[in-house]
Structures are given as structure tokens and as C-alpha cells.
PDB file of N, H, CA, C and O in Angstrom:
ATOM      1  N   UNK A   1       0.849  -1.154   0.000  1.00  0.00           N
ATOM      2  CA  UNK A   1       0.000   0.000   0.000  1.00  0.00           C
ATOM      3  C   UNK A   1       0.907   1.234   0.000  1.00  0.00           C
ATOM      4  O   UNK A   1       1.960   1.232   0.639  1.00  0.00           O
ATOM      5  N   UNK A   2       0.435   2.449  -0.827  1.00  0.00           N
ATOM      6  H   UNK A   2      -0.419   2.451  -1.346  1.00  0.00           H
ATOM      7  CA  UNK A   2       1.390   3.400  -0.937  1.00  0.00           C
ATOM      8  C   UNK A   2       0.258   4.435  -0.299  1.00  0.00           C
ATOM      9  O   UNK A   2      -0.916   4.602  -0.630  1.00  0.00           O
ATOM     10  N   UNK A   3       1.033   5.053   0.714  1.00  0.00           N
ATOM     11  H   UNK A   3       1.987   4.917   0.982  1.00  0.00           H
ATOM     12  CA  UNK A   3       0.406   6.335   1.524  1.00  0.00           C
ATOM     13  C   UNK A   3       1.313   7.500   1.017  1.00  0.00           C
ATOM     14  O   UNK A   3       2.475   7.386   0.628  1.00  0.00           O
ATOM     15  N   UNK A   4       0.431   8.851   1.104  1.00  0.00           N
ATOM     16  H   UNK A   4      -0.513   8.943   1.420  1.00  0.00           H
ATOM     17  CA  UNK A   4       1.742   9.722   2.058  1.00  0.00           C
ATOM     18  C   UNK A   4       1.762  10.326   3.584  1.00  0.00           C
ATOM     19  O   UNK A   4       0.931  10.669   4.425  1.00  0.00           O
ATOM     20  N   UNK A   5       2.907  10.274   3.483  1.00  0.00           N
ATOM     21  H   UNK A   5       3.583   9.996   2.799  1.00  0.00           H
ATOM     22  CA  UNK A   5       3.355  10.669   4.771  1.00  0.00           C
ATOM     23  C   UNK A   5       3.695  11.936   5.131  1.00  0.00           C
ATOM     24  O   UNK A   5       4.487  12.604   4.467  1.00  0.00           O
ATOM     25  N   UNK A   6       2.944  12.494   6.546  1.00  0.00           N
ATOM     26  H   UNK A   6       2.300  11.951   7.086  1.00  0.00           H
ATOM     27  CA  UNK A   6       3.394  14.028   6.468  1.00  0.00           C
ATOM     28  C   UNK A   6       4.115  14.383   7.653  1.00  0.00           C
ATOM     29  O   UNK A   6       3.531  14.210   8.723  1.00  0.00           O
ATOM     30  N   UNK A   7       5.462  14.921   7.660  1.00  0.00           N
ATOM     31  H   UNK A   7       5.936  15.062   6.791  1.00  0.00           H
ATOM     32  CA  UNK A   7       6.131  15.081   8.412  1.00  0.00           C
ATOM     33  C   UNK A   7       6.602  16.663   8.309  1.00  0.00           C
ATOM     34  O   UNK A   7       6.754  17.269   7.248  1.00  0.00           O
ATOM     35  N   UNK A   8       6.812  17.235   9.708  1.00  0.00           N
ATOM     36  H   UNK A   8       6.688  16.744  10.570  1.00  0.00           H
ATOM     37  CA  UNK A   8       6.913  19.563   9.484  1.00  0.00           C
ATOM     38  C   UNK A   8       6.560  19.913   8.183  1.00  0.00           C
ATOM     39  O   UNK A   8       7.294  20.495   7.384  1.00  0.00           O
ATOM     40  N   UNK A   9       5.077  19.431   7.936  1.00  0.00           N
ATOM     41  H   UNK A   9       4.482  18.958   8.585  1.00  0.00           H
ATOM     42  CA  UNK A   9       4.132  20.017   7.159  1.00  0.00           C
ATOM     43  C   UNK A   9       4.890  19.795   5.480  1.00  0.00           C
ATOM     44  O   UNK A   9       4.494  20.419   4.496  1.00  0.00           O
ATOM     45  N   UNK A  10       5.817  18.970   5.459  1.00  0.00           N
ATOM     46  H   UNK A  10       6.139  18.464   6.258  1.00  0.00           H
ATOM     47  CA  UNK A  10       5.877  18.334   3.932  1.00  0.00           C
ATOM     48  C   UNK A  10       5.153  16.961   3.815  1.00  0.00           C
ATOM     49  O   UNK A  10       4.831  16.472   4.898  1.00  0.00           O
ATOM     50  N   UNK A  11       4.885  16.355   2.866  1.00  0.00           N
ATOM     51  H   UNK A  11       5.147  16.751   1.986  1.00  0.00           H
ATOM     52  CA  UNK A  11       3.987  15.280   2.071  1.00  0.00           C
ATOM     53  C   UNK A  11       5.210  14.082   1.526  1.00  0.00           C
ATOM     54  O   UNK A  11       6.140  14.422   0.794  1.00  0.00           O
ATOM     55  N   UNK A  12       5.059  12.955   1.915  1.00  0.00           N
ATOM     56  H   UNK A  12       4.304  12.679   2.509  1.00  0.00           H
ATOM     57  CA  UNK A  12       6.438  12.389   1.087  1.00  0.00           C
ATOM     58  C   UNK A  12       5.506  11.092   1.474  1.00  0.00           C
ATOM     59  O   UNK A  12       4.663  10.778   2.314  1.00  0.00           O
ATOM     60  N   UNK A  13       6.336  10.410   0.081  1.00  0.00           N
ATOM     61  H   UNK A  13       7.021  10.666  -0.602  1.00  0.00           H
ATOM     62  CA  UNK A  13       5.643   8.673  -0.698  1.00  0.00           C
ATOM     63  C   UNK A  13       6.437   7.829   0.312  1.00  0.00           C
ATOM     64  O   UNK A  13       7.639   7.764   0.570  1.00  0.00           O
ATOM     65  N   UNK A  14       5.092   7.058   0.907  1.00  0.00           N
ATOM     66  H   UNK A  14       4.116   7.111   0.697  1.00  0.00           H
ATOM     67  CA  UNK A  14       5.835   5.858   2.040  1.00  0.00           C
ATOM     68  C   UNK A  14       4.986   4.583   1.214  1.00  0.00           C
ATOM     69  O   UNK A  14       3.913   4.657   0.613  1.00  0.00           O
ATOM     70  N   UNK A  15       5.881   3.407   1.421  1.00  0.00           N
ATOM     71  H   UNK A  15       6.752   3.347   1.909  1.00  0.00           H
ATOM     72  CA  UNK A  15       4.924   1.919   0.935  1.00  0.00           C
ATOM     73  C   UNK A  15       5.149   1.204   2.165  1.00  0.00           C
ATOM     74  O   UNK A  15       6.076   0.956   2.937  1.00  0.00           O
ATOM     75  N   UNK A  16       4.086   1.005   2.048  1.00  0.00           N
ATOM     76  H   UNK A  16       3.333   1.207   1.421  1.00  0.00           H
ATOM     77  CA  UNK A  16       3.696  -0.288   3.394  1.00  0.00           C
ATOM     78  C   UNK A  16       3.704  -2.067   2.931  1.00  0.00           C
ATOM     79  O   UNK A  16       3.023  -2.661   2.096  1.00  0.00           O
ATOM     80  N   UNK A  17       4.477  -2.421   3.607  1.00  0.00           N
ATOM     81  H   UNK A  17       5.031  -1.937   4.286  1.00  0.00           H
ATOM     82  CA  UNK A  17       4.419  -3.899   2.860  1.00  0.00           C
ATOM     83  C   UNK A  17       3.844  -4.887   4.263  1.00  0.00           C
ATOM     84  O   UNK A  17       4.324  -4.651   5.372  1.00  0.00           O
ATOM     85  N   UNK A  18       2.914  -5.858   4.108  1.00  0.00           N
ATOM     86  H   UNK A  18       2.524  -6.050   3.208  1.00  0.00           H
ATOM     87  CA  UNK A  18       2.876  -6.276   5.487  1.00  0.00           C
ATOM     88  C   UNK A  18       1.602  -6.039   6.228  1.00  0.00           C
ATOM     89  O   UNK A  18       0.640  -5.390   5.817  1.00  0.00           O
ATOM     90  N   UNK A  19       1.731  -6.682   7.433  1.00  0.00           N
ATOM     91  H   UNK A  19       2.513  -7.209   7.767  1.00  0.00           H
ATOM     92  CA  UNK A  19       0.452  -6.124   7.791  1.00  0.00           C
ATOM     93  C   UNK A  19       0.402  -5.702   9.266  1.00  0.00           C
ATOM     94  O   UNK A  19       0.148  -6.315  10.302  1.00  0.00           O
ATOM     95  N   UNK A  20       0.749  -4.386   8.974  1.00  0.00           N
ATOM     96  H   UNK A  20       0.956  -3.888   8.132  1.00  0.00           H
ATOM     97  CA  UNK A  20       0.977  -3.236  10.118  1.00  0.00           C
ATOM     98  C   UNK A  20      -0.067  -2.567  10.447  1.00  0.00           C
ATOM     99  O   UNK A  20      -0.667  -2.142   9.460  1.00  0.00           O
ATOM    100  N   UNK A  21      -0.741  -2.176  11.898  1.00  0.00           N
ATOM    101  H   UNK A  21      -0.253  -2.522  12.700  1.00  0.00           H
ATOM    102  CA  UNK A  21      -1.867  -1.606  12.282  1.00  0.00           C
ATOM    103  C   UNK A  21      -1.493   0.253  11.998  1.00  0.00           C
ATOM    104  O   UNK A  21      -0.754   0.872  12.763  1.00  0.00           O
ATOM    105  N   UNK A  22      -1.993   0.730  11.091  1.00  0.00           N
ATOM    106  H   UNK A  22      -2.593   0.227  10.469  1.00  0.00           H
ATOM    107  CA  UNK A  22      -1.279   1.975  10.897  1.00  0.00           C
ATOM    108  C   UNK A  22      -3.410   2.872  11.156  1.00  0.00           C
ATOM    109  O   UNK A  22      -4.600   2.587  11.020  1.00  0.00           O
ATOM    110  N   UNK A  23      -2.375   4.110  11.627  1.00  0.00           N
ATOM    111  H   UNK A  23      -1.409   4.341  11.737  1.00  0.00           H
ATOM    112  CA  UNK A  23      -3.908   5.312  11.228  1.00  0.00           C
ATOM    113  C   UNK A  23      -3.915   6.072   9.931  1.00  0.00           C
ATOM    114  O   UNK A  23      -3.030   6.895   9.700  1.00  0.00           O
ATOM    115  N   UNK A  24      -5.014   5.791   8.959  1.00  0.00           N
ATOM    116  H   UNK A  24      -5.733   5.122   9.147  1.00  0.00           H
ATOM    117  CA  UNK A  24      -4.652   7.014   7.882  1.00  0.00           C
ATOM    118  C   UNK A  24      -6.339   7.197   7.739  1.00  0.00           C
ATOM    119  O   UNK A  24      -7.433   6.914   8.226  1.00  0.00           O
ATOM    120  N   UNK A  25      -5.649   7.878   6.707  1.00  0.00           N
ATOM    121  H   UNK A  25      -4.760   8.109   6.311  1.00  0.00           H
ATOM    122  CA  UNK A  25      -7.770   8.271   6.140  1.00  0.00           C
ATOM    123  C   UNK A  25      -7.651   8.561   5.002  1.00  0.00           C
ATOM    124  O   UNK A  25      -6.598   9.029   4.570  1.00  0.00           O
ATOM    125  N   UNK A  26      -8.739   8.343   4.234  1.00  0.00           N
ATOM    126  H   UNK A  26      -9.594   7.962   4.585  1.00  0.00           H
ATOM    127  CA  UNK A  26      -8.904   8.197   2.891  1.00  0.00           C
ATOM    128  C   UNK A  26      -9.827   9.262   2.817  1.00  0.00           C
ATOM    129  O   UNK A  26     -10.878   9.493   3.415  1.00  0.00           O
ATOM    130  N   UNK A  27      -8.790  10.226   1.399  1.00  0.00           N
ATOM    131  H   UNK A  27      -7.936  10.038   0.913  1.00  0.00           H
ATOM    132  CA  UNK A  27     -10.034  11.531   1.065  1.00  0.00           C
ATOM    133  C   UNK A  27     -10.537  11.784  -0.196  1.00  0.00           C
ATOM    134  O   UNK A  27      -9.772  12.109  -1.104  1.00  0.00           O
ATOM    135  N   UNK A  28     -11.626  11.684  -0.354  1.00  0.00           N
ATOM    136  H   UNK A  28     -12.248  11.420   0.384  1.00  0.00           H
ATOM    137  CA  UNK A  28     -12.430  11.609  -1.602  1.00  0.00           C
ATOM    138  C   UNK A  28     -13.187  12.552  -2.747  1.00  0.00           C
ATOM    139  O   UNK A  28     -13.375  12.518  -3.963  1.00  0.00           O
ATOM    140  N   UNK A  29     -13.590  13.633  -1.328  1.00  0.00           N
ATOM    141  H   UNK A  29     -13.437  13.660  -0.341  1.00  0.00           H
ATOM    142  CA  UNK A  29     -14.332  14.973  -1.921  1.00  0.00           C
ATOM    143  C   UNK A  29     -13.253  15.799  -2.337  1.00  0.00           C
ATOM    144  O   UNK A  29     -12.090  15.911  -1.950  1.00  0.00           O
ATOM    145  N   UNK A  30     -14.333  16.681  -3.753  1.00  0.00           N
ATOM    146  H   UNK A  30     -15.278  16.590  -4.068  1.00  0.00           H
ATOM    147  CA  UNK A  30     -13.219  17.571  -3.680  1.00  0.00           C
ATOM    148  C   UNK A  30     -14.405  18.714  -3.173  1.00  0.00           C
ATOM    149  O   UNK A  30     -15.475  18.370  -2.671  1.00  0.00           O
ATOM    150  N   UNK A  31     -13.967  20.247  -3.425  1.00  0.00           N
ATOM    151  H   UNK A  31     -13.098  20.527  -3.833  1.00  0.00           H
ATOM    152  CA  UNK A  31     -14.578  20.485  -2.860  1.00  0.00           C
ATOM    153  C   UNK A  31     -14.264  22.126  -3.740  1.00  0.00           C
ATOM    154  O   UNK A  31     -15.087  23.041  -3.715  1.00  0.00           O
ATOM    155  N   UNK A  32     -13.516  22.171  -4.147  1.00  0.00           N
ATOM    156  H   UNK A  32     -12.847  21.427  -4.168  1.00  0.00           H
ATOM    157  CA  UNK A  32     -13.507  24.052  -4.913  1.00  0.00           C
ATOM    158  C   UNK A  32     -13.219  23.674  -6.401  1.00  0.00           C
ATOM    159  O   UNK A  32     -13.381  22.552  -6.883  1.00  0.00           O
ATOM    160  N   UNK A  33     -12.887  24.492  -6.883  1.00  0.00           N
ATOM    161  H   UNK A  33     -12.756  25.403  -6.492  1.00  0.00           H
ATOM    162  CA  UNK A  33     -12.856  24.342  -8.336  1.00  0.00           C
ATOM    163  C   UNK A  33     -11.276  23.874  -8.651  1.00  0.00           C
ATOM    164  O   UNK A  33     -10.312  23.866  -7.885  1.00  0.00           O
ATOM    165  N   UNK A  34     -11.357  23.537  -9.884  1.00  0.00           N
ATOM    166  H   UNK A  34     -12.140  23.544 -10.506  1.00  0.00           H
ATOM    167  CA  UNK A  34     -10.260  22.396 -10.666  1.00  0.00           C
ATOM    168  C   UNK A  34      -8.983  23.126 -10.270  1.00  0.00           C
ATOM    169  O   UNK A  34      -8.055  22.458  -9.813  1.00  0.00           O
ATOM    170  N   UNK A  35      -8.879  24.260 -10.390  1.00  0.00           N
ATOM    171  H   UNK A  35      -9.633  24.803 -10.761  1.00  0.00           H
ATOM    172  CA  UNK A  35      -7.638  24.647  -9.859  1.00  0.00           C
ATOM    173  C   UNK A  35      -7.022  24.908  -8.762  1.00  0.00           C
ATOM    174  O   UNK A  35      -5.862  25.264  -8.553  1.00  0.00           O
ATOM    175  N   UNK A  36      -7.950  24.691  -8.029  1.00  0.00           N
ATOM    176  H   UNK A  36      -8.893  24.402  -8.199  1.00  0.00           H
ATOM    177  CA  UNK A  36      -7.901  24.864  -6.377  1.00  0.00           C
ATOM    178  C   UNK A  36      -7.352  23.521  -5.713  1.00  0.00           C
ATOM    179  O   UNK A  36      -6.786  23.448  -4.623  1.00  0.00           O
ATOM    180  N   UNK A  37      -7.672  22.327  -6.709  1.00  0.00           N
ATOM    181  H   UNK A  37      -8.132  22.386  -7.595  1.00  0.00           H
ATOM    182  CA  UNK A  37      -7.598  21.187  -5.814  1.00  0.00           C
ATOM    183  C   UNK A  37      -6.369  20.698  -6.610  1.00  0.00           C
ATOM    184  O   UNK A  37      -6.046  21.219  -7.678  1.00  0.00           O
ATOM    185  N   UNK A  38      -5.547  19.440  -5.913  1.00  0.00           N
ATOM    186  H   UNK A  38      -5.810  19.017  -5.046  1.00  0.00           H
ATOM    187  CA  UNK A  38      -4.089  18.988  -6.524  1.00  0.00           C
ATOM    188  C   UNK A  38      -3.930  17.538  -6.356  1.00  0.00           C
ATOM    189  O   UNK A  38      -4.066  16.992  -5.261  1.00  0.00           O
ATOM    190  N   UNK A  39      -3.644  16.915  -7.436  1.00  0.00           N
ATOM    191  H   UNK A  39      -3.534  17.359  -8.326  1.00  0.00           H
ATOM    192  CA  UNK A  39      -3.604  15.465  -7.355  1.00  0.00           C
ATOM    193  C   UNK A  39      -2.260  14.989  -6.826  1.00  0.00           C
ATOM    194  O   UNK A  39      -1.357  15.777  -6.545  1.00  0.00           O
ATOM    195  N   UNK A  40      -2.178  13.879  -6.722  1.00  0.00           N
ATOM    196  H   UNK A  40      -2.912  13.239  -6.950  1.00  0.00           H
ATOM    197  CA  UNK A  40      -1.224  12.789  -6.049  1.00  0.00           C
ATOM    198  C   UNK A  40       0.151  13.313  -6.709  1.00  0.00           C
ATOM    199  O   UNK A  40       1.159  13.618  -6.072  1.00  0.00           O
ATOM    200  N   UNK A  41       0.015  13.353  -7.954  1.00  0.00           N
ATOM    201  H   UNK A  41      -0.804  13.106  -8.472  1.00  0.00           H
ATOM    202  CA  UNK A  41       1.537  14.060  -8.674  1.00  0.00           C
ATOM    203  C   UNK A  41       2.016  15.190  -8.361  1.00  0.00           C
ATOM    204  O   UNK A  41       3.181  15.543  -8.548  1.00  0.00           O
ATOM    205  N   UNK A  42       1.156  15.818  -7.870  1.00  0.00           N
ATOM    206  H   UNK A  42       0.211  15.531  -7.718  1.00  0.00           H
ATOM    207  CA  UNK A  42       1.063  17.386  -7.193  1.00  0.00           C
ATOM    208  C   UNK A  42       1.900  17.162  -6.212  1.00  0.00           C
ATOM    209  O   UNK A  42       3.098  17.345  -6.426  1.00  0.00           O
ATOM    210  N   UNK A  43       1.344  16.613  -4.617  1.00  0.00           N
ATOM    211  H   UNK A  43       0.370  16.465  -4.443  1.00  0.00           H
ATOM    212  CA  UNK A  43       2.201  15.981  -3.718  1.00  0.00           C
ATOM    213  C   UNK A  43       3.434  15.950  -3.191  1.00  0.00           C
ATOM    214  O   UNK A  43       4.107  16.420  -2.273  1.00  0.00           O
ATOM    215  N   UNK A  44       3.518  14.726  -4.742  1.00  0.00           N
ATOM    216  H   UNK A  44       2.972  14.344  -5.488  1.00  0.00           H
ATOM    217  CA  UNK A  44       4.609  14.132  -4.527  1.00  0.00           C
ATOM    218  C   UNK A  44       6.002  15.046  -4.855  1.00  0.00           C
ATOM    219  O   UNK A  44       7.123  14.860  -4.382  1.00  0.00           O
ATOM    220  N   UNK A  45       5.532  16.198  -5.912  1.00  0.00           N
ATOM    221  H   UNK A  45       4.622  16.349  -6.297  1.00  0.00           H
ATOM    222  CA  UNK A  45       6.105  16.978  -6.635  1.00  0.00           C
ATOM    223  C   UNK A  45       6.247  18.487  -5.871  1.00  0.00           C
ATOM    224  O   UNK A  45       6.578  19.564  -6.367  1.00  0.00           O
ATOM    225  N   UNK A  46       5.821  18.113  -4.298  1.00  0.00           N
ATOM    226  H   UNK A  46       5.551  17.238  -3.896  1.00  0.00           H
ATOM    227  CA  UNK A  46       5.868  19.431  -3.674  1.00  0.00           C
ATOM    228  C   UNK A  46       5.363  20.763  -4.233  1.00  0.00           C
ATOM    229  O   UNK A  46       5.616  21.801  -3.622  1.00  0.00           O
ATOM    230  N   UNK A  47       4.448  20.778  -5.713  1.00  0.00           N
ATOM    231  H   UNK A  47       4.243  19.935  -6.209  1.00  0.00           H
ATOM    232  CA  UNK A  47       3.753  21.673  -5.872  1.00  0.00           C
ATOM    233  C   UNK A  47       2.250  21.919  -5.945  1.00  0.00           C
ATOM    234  O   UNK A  47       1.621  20.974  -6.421  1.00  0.00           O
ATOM    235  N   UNK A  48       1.603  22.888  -5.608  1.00  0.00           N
ATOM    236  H   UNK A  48       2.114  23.655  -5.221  1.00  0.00           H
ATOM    237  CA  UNK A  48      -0.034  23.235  -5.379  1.00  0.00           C
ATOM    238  C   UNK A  48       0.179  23.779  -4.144  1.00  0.00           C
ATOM    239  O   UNK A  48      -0.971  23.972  -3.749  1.00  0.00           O
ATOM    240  N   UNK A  49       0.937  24.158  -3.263  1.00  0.00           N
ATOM    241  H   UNK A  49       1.871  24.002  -3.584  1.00  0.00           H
ATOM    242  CA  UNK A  49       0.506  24.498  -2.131  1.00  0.00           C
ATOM    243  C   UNK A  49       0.174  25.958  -1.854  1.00  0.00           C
ATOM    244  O   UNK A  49       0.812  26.858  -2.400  1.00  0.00           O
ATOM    245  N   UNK A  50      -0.987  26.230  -0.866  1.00  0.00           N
ATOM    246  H   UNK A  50      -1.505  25.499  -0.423  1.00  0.00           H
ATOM    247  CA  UNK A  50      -1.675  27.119  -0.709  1.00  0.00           C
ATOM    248  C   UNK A  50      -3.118  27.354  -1.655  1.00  0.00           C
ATOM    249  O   UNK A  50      -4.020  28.187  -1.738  1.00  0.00           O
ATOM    250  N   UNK A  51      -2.782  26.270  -2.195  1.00  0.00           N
ATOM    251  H   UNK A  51      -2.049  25.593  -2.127  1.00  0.00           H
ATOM    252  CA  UNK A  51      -4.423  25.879  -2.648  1.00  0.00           C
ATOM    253  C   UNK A  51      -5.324  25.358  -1.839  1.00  0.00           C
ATOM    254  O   UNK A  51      -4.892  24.546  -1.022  1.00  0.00           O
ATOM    255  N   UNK A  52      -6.471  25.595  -1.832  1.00  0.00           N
ATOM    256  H   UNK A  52      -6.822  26.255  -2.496  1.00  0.00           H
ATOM    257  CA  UNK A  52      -7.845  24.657  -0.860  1.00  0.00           C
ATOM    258  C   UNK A  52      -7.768  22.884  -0.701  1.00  0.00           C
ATOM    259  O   UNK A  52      -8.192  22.062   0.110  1.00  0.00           O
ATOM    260  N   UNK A  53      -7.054  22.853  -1.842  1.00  0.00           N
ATOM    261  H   UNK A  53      -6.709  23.521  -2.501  1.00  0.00           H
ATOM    262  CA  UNK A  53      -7.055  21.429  -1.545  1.00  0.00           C
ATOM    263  C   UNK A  53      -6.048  21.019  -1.207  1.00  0.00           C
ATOM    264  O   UNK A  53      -5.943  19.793  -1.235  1.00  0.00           O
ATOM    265  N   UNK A  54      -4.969  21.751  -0.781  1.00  0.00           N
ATOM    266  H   UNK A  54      -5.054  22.747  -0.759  1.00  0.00           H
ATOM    267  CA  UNK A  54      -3.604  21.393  -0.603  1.00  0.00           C
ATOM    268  C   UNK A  54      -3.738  21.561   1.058  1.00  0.00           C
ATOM    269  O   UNK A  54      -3.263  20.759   1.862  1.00  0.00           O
ATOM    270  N   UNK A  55      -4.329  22.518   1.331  1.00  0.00           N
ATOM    271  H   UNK A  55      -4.715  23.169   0.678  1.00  0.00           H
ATOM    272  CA  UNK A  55      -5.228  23.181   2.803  1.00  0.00           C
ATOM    273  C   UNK A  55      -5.536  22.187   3.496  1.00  0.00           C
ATOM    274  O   UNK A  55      -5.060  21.797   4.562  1.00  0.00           O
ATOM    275  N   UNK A  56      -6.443  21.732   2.796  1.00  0.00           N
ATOM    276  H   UNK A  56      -6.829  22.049   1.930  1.00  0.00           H
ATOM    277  CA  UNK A  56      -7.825  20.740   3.067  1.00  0.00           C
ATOM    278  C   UNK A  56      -6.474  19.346   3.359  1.00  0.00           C
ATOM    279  O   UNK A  56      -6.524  18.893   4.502  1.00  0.00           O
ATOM    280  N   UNK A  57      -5.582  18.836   2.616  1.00  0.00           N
ATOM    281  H   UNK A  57      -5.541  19.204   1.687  1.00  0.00           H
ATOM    282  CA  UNK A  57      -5.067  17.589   2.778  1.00  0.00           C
ATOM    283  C   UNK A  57      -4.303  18.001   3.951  1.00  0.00           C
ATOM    284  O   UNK A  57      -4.648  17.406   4.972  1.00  0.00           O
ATOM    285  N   UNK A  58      -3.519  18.711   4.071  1.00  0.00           N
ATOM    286  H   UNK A  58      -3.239  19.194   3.242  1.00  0.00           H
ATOM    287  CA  UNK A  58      -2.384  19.337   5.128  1.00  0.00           C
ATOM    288  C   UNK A  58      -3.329  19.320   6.594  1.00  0.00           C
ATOM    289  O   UNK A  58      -2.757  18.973   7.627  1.00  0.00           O
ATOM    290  N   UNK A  59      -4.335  19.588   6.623  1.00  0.00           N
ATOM    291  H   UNK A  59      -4.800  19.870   5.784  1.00  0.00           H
ATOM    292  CA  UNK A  59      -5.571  19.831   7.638  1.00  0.00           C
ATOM    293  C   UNK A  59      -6.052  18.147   8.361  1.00  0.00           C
ATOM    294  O   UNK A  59      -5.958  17.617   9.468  1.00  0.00           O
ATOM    295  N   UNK A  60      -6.560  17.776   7.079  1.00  0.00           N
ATOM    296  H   UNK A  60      -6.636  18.206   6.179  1.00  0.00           H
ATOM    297  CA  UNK A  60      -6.808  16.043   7.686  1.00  0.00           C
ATOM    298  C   UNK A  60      -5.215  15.361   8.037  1.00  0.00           C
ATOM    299  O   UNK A  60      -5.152  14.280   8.622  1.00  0.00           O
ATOM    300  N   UNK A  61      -4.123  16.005   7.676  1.00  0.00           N
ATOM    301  H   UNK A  61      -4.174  16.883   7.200  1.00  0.00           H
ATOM    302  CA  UNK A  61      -3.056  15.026   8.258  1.00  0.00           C
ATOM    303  C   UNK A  61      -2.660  15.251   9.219  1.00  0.00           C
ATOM    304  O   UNK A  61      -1.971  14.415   9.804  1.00  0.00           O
ATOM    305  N   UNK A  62      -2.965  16.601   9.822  1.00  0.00           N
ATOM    306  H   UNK A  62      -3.525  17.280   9.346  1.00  0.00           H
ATOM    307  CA  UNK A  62      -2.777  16.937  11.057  1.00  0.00           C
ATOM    308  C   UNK A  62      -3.731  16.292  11.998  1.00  0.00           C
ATOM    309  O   UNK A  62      -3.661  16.526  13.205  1.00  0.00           O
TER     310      UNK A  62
END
């Protein structure tokens, strides 16, 4: 399973192999318009931030 992981408010690609009791959450909605929100490549690529949806993910990982 590939998560990310957020550590002093950066986003970085962790894989889970195994079967480890971990906490995450799965987010589905979006919620502002197309440019507001940032996909997985976004992320990983450390860019979109200060967008609503970059907000919104940074928010549930806290």
C-alpha cells in the first residue's frame, strides 16, 4: 500500500508492505474548483501548495 506521509508540514511517498496496524484516512471529496484542488503528482512533486485542496489535505493530516 502506498500512503503519504506528512512530516513539518511536507507530504512524502511511504509503501507499506505487510500487515501493520497503521492510522490514515482516505479523502475523496473535492470540494472548490479544478484549480484549487491537486492530485497525487502534485504531492509528490511538492507543488499546489496554498491551494484549498492542498489546505484541506495538510488539515486532515494533522
Amino acid at each position: 500500500m502506498r500512503l503519504l506521509r506528512l512530516e513539518d508540514n511536507e507530504f512524502s511517498l511511504t509503501e507499506i508492505v505487510g500487515n501493520k496496524n497503521l492510522r490514515y484516512a482516505i479523502l475523496l471529496h473535492t470540494c472548490g474548483a479544478d484549480d484549487e484542488e491537486v492530485a497525487f503528482k502534485d504531492l509528490v512533486k511538492g507543488i499546489g501548495k496554498g491551494t484549498t485542496g492542498y489546505n484541506k489535505i495538510l488539515f486532515c493530516g494533522k
